[in-house]
Phi, psi and omega in degrees: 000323192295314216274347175252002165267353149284315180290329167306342178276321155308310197269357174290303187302342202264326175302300160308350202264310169342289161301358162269343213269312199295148204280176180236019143297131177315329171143227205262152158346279171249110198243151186330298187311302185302339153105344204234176185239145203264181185305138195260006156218163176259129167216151200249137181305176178286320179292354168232016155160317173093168136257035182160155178299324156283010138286337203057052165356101178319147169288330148327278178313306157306336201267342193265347162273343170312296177297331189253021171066003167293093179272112196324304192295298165335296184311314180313290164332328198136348188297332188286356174270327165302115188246028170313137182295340187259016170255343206278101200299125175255292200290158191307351209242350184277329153025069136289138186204092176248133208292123165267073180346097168108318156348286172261116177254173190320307227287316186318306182293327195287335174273354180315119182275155197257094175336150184235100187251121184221163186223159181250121189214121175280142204259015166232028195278155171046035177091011201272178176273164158321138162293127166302148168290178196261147192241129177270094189312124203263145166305123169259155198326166139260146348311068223310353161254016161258029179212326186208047175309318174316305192291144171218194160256113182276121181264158191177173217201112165237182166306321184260039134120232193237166212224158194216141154219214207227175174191159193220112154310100175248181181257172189254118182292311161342334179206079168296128175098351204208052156279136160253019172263147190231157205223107168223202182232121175340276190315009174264337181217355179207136180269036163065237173264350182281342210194220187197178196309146157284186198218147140119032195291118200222131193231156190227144192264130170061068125344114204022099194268003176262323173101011167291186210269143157303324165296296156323327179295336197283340149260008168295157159278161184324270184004317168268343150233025142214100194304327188278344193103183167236147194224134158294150172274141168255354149224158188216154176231150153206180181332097190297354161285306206292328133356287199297289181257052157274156196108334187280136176308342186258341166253034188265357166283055183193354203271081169235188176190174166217082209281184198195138201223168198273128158286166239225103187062002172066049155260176172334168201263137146016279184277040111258031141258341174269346195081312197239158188198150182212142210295188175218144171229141185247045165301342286286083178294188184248166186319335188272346184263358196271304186082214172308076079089074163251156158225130187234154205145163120342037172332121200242309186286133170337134354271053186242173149267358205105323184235346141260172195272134193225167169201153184222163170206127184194173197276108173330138176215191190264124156235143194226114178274335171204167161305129188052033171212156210285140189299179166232165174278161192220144153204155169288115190200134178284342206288157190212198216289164200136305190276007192299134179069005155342166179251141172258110165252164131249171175276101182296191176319303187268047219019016183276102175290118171240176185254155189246332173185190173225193187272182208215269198213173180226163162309150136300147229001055169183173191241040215245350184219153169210128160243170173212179212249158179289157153238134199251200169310317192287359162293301177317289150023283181301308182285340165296321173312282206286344166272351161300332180291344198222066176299000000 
């Protein structure tokens, strides 16, 4: 009964949501049809961040690796794997990502492990709701960037190696038409109170943009799997409860992030070479005001692989993780960890699909729910910060 009193409202959302998600653009630079492969690593002009002191480095950058005893070539070299706790850069203002040329190849990216965030939860405790039935994440369509160009794959580099998560092109109010900001989940780019920033943070838009097979990716060309190229972060911002507690039952209502990504040789900005961005309203509504629900990503963890783009949609409800801290939104989705900082969308009032929140956590042991954080003031807050920085 639950699942046909949903669908006609899902799928009217699933319609609308389609046509915002699809790009205005002709599509990736370099597409199979053009016969060539698009570029097979992101490297940066010397003016936009560089990958080595004979790139020309900022001095900014340089001087903020300096001070943290960080030596470039070293780094370049392997140095960026140490991860001693008393080096490990944490606070918002240490934010270093200096770009490693060549670094994530085909193989690389295909081997990426999926953060596993799961949470333990009673499922009427603290204001939450009944648990939703499980929603089956549905394939999306191909080429993914005539159907869901914003959404990509966020790629990083942790202790426990290297690792992917999901991400959404938004817009900059500061530089309309000409964003470079990405939409994830804190925990995607910072290890909460176990750590300090992750390092080699990259994010490629419409990820196998055909849906092939793992097996078939592994003789793909760059062009199929990442058709825009790739763009390095050169800064994130998140939450300060997630810096403090994340990982903690009181900060996953707080677990969002917001990268600033490099243009690629100091070319056009990230939404004009993909064509689309899409606005955030941070209105944070409450779950019952929320309504229908998309969610998109990458799923990684069984039964999924990692590479292809999934979406699930239902109907908001409440999950409350702790006490005195703002519920999160829950919906039912099968989709599992991969999909962690996925883009949340809804239709607001006046027909404009925005993103509302990202993906978070999951259940422990099963996969039938995802919740994200409402985003309030203190999100607004974050994306105004890194788009005041990039004037």
């Amino acid at each position: 009964m639950r699942s046909i009193r949903l669908l006609p409202a899902a799928g009217g959302v699933a319609a609308a949501l389609a046509l915002a998600l699809t790009a205005t653009a002709c599509g990736p630079t370099e597409t199979p049809a053009a016969d060539k492969p698009a570029d097979q690593t992101a490297t940066a002009s010397p003016s936009e961040g560089g990958s080595g002191a004979d790139a020309g480095l900022p001095k900014d950058l340089a001087d903020k690796l300096k001070k943290h005893g960080v030596d470039l070539d070293k780094w370049k070299d392997g140095e960026w794997k140490n991860w001693n706790k008393d080096t490990w850069l944490r606070e918002a203002e240490d934010f270093v990502n200096p770009v490693i040329d060549g670094l994530w190849d085909g193989e690389r990216m295909q081997s990426a492990k999926s953060p596993d965030q799961t949470v333990e939860t009673q499922a009427t405790a603290g204001g939450s709701d009944p648990t939703p039935r499980p929603v089956t994440a549905q394939r999306e369509k191909t080429p993914y960037h005539r159907y869901a160009a914003p959404v990509g794959k966020i790629f990083f580099d942790a202790p426990e190696g290297s690792m992917a998560c999901s991400g959404t092109i938004v817009k900059d109010p500061r530089h309309p038409g000409k964003s470079n900001l990405v939409w994830t989940a804190g925990h995607c780019v910072h290890a909460g109170q176990r750590g300090g920033w992750y390092r080699n943070i990259m994010f490629a838009p419409a990820f196998n943009d055909k849906g092939k097979s793992p097996a078939s990716l592994r003789n793909a060309q760059g062009y199929e799997i990442y058709p825009y190229g790739q763009y390095w972060a050169d800064w994130a911002v998140t939450s300060g409860e997630w810096i403090q507690r994340g990982g903690t039952n009181q900060a996953w209502p707080y677990d969002y992030a917001v990268l600033h990504v490099q243009p690629q040789n100091g070319r056009k900005s990230l939404e004009e070479t993909v064509g689309a961005a899409l606005p955030i309203d941070f209105s944070a509504p409450q779950p019952a005001q929320a309504g229908t629900i998309g969610a998109w990503g990458y799923p990684g963890a069984a039964p999924y692989n990692g590479v292809i783009m999934h979406k699930c949609l239902d109907r908001a409800t409440r999950l409350s993780t702790a006490p005195a801290t703002p519920v999160m939104y829950r919906i039912g989705c099968t989709m599992t960890a991969g999909s962690s900082g996925g883009g949340w969308f809804r239709v607001l009032p006046n027909g404009t699909t925005a993103l509302v929140s990202n993906t978070s956590i999951g259940p422990a042991g099963s996969n039938g729910w995802l919740a994200g954080p409402q985003l309030g003031q203190g999100a607004k807050a974050a994306h105004e910060m890194i788009s005041k920085k990039f004037r």
